[in-house]
C-alpha positions as CSV (number, residue, x, y, z in Angstrom):
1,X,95.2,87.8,84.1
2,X,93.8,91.4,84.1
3,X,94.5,92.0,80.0
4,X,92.9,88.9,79.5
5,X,89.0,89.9,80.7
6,X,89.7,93.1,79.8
7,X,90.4,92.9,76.4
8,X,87.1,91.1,75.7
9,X,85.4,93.9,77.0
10,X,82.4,95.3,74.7
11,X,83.6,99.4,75.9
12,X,84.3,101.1,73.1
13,X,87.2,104.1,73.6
14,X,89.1,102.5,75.7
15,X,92.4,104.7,76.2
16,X,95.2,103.7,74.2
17,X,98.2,104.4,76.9
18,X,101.7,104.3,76.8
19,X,103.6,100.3,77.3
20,X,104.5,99.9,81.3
21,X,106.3,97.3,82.7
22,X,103.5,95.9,84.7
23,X,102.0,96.9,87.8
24,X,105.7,98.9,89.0
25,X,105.3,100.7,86.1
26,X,101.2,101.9,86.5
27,X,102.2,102.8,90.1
28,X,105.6,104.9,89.5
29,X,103.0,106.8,87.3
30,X,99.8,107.2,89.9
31,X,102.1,107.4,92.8
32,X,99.6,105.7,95.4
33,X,97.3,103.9,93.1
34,X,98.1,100.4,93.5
35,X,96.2,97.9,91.5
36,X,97.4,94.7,93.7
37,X,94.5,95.4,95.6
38,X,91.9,96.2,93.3
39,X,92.5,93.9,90.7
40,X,90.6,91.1,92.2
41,X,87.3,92.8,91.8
42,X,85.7,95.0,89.2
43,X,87.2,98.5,88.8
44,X,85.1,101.1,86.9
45,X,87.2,104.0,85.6
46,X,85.4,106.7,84.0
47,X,82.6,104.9,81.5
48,X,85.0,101.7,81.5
49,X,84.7,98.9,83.8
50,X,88.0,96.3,84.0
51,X,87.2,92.6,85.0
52,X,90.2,91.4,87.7
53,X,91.1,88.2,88.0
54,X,92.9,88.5,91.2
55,X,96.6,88.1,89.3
56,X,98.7,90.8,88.7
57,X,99.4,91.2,84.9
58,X,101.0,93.2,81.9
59,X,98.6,96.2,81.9
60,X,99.9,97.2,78.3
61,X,97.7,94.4,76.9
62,X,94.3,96.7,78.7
63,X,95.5,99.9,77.2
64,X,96.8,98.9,73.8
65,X,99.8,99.1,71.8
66,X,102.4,101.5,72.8
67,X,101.5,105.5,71.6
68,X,101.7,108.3,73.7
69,X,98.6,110.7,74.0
70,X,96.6,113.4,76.0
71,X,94.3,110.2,76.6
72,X,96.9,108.9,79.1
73,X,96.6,112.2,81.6
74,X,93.1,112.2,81.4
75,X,92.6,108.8,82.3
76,X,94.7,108.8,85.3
77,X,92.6,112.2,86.3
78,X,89.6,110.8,85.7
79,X,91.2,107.4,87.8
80,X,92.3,109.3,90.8
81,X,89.1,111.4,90.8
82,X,87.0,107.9,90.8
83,X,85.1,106.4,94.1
84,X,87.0,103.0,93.2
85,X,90.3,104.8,93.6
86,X,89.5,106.4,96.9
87,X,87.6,102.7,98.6
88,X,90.7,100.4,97.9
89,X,93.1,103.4,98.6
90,X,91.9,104.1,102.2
91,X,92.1,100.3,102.6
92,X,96.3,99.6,101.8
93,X,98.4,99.0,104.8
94,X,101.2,101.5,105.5
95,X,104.6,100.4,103.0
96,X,106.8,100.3,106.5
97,X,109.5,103.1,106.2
98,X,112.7,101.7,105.2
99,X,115.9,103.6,105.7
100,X,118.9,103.8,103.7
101,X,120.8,101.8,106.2
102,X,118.4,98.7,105.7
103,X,118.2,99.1,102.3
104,X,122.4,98.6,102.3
105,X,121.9,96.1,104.8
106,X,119.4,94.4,102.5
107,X,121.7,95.1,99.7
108,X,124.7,93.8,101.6
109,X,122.9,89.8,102.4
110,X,121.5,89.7,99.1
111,X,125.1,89.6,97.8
112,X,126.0,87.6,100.2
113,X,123.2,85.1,98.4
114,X,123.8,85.6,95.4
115,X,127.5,84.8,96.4
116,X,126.2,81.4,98.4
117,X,124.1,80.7,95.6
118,X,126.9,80.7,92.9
119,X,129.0,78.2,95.1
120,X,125.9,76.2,95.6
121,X,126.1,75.7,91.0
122,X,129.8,75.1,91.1
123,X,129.1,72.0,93.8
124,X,126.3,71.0,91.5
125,X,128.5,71.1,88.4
126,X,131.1,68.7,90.1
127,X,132.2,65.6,88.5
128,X,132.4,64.1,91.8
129,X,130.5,63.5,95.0
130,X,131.5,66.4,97.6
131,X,129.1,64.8,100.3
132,X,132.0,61.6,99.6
133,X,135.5,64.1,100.9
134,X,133.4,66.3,103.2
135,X,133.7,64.6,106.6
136,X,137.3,66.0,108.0
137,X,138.3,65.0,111.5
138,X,137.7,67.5,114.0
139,X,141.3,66.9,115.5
140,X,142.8,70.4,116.2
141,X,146.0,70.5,114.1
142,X,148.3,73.3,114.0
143,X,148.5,74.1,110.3
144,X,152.0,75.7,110.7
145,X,153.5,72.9,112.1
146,X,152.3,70.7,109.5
147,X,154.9,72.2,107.2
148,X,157.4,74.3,109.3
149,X,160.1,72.0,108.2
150,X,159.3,72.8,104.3
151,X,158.8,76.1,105.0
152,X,161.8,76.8,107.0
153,X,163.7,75.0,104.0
154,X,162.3,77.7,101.5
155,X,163.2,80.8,104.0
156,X,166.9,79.4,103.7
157,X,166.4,79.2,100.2
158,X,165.2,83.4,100.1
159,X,167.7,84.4,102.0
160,X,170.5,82.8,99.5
161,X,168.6,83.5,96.5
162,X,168.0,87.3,97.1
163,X,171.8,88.3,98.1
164,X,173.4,90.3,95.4
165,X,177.7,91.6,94.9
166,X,176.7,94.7,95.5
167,X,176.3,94.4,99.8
168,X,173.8,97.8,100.1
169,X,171.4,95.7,97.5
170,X,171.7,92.5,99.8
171,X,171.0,94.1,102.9
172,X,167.7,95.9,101.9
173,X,166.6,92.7,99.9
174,X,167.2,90.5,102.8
175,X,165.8,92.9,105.4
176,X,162.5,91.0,106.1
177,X,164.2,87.8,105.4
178,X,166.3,87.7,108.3
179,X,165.4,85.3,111.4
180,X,163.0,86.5,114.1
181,X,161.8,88.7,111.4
182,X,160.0,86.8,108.9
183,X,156.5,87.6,109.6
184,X,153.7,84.9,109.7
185,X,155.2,83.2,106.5
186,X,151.4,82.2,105.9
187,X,151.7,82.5,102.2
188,X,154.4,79.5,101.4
189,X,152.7,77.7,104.6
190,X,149.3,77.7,102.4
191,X,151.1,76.8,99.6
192,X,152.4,73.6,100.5
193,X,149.4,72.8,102.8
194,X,147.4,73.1,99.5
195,X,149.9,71.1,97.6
196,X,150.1,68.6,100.0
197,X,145.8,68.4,100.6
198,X,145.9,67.6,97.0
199,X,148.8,65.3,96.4
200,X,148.3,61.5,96.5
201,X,151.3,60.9,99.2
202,X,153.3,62.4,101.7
203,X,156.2,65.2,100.9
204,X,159.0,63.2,100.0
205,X,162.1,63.0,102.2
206,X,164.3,65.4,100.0
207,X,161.4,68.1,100.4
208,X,163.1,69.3,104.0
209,X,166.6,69.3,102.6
210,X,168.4,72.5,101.9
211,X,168.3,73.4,98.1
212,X,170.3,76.5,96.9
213,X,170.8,75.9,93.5
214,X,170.3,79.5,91.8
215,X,166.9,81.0,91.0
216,X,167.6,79.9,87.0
217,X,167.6,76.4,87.7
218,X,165.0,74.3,86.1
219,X,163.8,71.7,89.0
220,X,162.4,68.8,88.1
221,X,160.5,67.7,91.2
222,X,157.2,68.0,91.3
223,X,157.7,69.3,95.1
224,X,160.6,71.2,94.5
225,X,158.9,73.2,92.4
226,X,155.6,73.5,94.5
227,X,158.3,75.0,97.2
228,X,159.6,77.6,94.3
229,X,155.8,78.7,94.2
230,X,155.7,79.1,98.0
231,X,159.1,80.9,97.6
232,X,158.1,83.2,94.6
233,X,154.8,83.9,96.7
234,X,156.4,85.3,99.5
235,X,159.2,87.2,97.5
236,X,156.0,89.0,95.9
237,X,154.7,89.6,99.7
238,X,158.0,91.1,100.5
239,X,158.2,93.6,97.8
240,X,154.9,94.9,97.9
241,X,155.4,95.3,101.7
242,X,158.6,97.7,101.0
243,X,156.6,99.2,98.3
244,X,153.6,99.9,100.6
245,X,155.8,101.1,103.5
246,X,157.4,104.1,101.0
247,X,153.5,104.9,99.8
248,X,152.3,105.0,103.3
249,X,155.5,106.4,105.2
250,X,155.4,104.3,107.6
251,X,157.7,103.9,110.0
252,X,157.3,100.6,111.4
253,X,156.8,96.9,110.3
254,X,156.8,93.4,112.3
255,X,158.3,95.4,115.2
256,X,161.0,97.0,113.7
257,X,162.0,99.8,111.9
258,X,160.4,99.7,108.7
259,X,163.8,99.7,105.5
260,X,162.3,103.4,104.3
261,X,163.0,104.7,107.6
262,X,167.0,103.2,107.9
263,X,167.9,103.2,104.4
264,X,165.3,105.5,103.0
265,X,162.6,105.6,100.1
266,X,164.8,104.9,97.0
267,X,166.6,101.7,98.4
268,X,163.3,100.6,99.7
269,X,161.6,100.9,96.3
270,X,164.4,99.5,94.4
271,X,164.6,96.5,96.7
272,X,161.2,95.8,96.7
273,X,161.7,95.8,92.6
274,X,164.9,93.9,93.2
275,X,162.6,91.0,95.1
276,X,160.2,91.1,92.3
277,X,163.2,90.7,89.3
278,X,163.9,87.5,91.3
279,X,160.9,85.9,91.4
280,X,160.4,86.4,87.8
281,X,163.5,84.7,87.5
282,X,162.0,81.9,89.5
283,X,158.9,82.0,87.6
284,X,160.5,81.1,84.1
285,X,162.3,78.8,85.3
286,X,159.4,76.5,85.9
287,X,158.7,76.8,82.2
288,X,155.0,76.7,82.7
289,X,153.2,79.1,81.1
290,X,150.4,78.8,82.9
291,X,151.9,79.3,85.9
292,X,153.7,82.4,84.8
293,X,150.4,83.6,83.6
294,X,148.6,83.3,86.9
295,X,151.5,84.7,89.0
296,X,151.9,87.6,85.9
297,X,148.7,88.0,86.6
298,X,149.4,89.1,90.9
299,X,151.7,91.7,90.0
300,X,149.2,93.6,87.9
301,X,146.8,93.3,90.5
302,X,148.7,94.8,93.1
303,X,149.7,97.7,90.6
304,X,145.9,98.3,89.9
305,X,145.0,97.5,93.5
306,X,146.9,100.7,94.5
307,X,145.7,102.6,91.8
308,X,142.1,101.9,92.7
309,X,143.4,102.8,95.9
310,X,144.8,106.1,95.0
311,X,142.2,107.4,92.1
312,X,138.9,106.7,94.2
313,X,136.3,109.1,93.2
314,X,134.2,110.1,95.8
315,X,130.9,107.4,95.3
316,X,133.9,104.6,95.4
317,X,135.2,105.5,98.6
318,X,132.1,105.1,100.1
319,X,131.3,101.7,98.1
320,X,131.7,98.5,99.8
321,X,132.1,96.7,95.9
322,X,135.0,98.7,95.3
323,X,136.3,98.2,98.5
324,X,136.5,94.1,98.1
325,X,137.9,94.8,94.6
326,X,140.7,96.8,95.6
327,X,141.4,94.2,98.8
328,X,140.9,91.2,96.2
329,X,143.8,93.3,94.3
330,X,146.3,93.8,96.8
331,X,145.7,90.8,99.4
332,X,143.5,87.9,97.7
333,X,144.8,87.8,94.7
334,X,148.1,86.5,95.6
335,X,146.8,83.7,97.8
336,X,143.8,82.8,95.2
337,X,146.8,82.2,91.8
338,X,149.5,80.7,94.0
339,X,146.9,78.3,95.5
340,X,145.6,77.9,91.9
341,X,149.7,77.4,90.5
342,X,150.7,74.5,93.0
343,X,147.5,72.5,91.8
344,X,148.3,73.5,87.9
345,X,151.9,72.0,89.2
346,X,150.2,69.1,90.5
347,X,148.2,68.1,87.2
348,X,144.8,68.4,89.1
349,X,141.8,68.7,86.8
350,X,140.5,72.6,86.2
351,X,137.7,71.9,88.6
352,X,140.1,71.3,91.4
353,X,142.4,74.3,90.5
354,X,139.3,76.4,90.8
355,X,138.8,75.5,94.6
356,X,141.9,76.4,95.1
357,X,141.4,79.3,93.9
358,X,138.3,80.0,95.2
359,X,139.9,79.1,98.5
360,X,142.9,81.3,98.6
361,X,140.5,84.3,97.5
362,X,137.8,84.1,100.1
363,X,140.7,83.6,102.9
364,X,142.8,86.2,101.1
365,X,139.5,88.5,101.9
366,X,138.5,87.4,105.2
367,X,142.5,88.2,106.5
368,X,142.4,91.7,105.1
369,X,139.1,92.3,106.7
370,X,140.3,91.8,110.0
371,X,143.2,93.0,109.1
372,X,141.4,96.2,108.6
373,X,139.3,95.6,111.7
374,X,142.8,95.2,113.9
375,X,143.9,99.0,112.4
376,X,141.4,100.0,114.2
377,X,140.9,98.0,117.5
378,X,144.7,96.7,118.5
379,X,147.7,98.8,119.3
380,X,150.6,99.4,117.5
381,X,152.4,97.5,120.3
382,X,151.1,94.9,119.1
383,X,150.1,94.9,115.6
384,X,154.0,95.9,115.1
385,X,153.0,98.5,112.1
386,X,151.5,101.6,113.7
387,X,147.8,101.6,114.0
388,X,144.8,103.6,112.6
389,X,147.0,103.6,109.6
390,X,144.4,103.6,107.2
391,X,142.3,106.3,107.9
392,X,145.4,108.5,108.6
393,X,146.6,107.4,104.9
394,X,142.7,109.1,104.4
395,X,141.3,105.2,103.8
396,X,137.9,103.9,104.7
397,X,137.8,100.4,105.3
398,X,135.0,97.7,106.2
399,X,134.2,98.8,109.6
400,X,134.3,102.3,108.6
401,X,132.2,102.0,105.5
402,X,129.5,99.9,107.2
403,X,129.5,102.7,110.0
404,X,129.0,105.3,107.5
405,X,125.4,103.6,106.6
406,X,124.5,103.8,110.2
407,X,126.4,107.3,110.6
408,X,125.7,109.6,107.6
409,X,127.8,112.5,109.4
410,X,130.8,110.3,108.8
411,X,130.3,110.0,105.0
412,X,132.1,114.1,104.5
413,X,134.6,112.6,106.9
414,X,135.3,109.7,104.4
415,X,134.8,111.6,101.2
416,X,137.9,114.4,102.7
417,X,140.3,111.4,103.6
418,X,140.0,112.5,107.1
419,X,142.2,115.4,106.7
420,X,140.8,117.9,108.5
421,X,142.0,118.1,112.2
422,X,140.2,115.9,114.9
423,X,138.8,113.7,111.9
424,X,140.4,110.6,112.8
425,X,139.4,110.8,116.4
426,X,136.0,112.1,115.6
427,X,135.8,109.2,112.8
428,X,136.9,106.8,115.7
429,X,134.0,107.8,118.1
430,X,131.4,107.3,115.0
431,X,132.7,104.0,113.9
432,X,132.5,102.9,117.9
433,X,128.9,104.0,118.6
434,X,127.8,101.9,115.6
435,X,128.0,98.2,114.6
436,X,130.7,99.1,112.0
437,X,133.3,96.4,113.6
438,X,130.8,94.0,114.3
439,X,129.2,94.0,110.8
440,X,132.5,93.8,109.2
441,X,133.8,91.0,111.6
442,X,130.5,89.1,110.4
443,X,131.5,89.9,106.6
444,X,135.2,88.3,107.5
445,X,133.3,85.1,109.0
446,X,131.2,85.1,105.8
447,X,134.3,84.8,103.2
448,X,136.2,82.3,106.1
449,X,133.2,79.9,105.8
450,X,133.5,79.9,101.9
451,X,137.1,79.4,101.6
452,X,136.6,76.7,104.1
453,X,133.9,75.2,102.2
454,X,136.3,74.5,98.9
455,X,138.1,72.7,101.1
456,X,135.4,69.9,101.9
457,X,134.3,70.2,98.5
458,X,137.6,68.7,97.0
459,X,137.8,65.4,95.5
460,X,137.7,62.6,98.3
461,X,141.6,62.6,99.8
462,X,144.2,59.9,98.6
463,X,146.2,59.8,101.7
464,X,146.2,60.1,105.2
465,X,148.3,63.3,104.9
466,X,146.6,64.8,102.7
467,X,143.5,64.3,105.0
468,X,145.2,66.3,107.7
469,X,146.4,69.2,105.3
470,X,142.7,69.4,104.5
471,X,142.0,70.0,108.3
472,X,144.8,72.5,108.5
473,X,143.5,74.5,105.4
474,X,140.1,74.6,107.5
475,X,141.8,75.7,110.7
476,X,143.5,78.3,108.8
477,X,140.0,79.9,108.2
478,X,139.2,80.1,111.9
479,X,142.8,81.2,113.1
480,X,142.6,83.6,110.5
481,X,139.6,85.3,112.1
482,X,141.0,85.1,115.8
483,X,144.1,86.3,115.4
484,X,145.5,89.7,117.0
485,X,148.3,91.1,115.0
């Protein structure tokens, strides 16, 4: 090492400089003097000549303890002024120019690494083989079919258990409960998928029965109360949907008139708390606390979700970190702690509930990405919620932030919330000339693949069904990433 030799040197003098942190440090100070390439050889500075050993080292141990002195300018002088300085200098290659855009870029795939590599320790910390459960069948399944039954059973179950005596209050709560209006329902269909992947048998026959005894009730099966998980998750989904609508003004939602615009902003608020009273009630009447915990635990991310929304300063709505916490807030984090509650439910060990987890959030990510992709690209025709909703709410998403590397003129655009006239449409044209949509399409893929991967790394399966509920979780992923509205 370079202090080694040249602390046995016979020189006497030798400058007593101030402690850097190795070669990064020497070079922030002389600017082009870089001693990677000199340090092989002998370097005379001044009446001092330093022995190189060819390794870089901690140059504090040439100069001396750490003191400050006029000794440290004039030794760089008399270094920059010496023929060794200008030989190795006019030999460095060019540093290659690196732009801000690749130095996000760079920035972006060494998260995605570090992300990769921290899944990579929780495999290796696994009580069991996941090389053993890994092999799925590649049968397509349809994962909604899997469990229409059960999940058709729980939308009965919301619309009894959300009616009220007082008939204004039941017809705004049961607004997006109706039939033909129900939406996707993916969030009770994950639910008991993931209930199901984990259990060591198939539902039992009651499971697809009608059961409307009142929210209060304490059920004592298992799957019965795995289906009051499904049906307190999407009583959560509900309200903050009527909620959002009332922030957002909009008009529309699955098609329809959104309940703001017919019965205006206060019943639309107060249903939306209405739906969230009766999942609570629900939610103690498992008489977990655990569970109540983790589903307490949704409702305060959605409330700081929109705040982080709504108090953004100006370097957060241009950063992609606070982007993925906000969306981890209002979308993930319902699908990561319901996931989570049904294997709590189940009894599974913590390393299990933690896939699930880890599951529901990197899907609950990869479906608001496109999500925010579709704002962009689909119609309102089809999305059934009017489009370009975001940025004329003044919010950059994914695509939009990754365009702004590529297009620094959008960045004013982004920091004004698009207000200014034209600003949408101009923001559209930027985010198309770049590779805004594609680069946040790839980020989707990369969160898909992880949730996926929780799945194969779950304890080998006890059943048959549960085998095929594994492969439906999986399919999820990819359906999640090709869908159009």
């Amino acid at each position: 090492m370079l202090g080694k030799e040249a602390a046995t040197l016979p020189e006497p003098g030798l400058p007593r400089l101030g402690r850097y942190s190795g070669i990064d440090g020497l070079r922030e100070t002389t600017k082009e003097l870089s001693f990677e390439k000199a340090i092989g050889r002998k370097v005379r500075v001044g009446q001092h000549t330093y022995e190189g050993s060819g390794r870089a080292g901690d140059l504090s141990a040439v100069f001396g303890a750490p003191k400050r002195s006029e000794d440290e300018s004039t030794f760089f002088r008399v270094a920059k002024d010496s023929p060794t300085y200008s030989r190795f200098v006019s030999n460095l290659p060019a540093k290659p120019a690196i732009s801000p855009h690749q130095r996000r870029e760079e920035g972006s795939r060494r998260m995605q690494q570090a992300e990769r590599e921290r899944e990579r320790q929780l495999v290796a910390a696994l009580p069991w083989d996941p090389s053993a459960s890994s092999a799925l069948p590649l049968t397509p399944v349809d994962p909604f079919t899997i469990v229409l039954a059960e999940v058709n059973v729980v939308s009965q179950r919301l619309r009894h258990s959300v009616t009220s005596h007082i008939p204004a209050l039941s017809t705004a709560a049961e607004y997006f409960f109706r039939p033909g209006i129900e939406g996707k329902r993916l969030r009770p269909t994950l639910s008991l998928l993931m209930a199901s992947a984990l259990a060591t048998e198939a539902p039992p026959a009651f499971a697809t029965e009608i059961d409307i005894r009142p929210p209060a009730h304490h059920a004592t099966e298992l799957r019965r109360r795995q289906q009051r998980i499904a049906e307190i998750a999407e009583m959560i989904h509900v309200a903050s949907l009527l909620h959002d609508d009332v922030i957002d003004d909009a008009s529309t939602r699955r098609g329809v008139l959104s309940l703001n615009s017919t019965m205006g902003n206060k019943t639309a608020i107060l249903a939306g708390d209405f739906l969230l009273a009766r999942a609570s009630v629900s939610l103690a009447a498992l008489r977990n606390t655990e569970i109540v915990e983790l589903l307490s635990q949704v409702l305060e991310h959605l409330v700081s979700g929109e705040i982080m929304q709504m108090t953004a300063t100006e370097s957060e709505r241009l950063d992609l970190e606070h982007y993925l916490s906000k969306t981890y807030c209002k979308t993930a984090s319902l699908m990561a702690n319901s996931a989570k509650a049904v294997a709590v439910l189940g009894g599974h060990s913590p390393e299990v509930c933690e896939l699930a987890w880890k599951y529901g959030k990197h899907l609950g990510l990869a479906f608001q990405i496109v999500d925010d992709v579709l704002d962009l690209t689909a119609s309102s025709s089809i999305l059934g919620k009017p489009a370009l909703n975001d940025m004329k709410s003044g919010l950059a998403t994914a695509p939009v932030l990754f365009a702004a590397q590529e297009q620094p003129e959008l960045k004013p655009l982004i920091l004004r919330k698009f207000k200014h006239e034209r600003d949408v449409s101009n923001a559209m044209a930027m985010v198309m000339a770049t590779k805004g949509i594609e680069r946040a399409k790839e980020l989707a893929q990369h969160h898909a693949n992880l949730a996926a991967d929780m799945i194969r790394m779950l304890p080998p399966a006890q059943c048959e069904h549960a085998v095929l509920c594994r492969r439906a979780l999986i399919e999820i992923t990819s359906k999640v990433l090709t869908r159009s509205k």
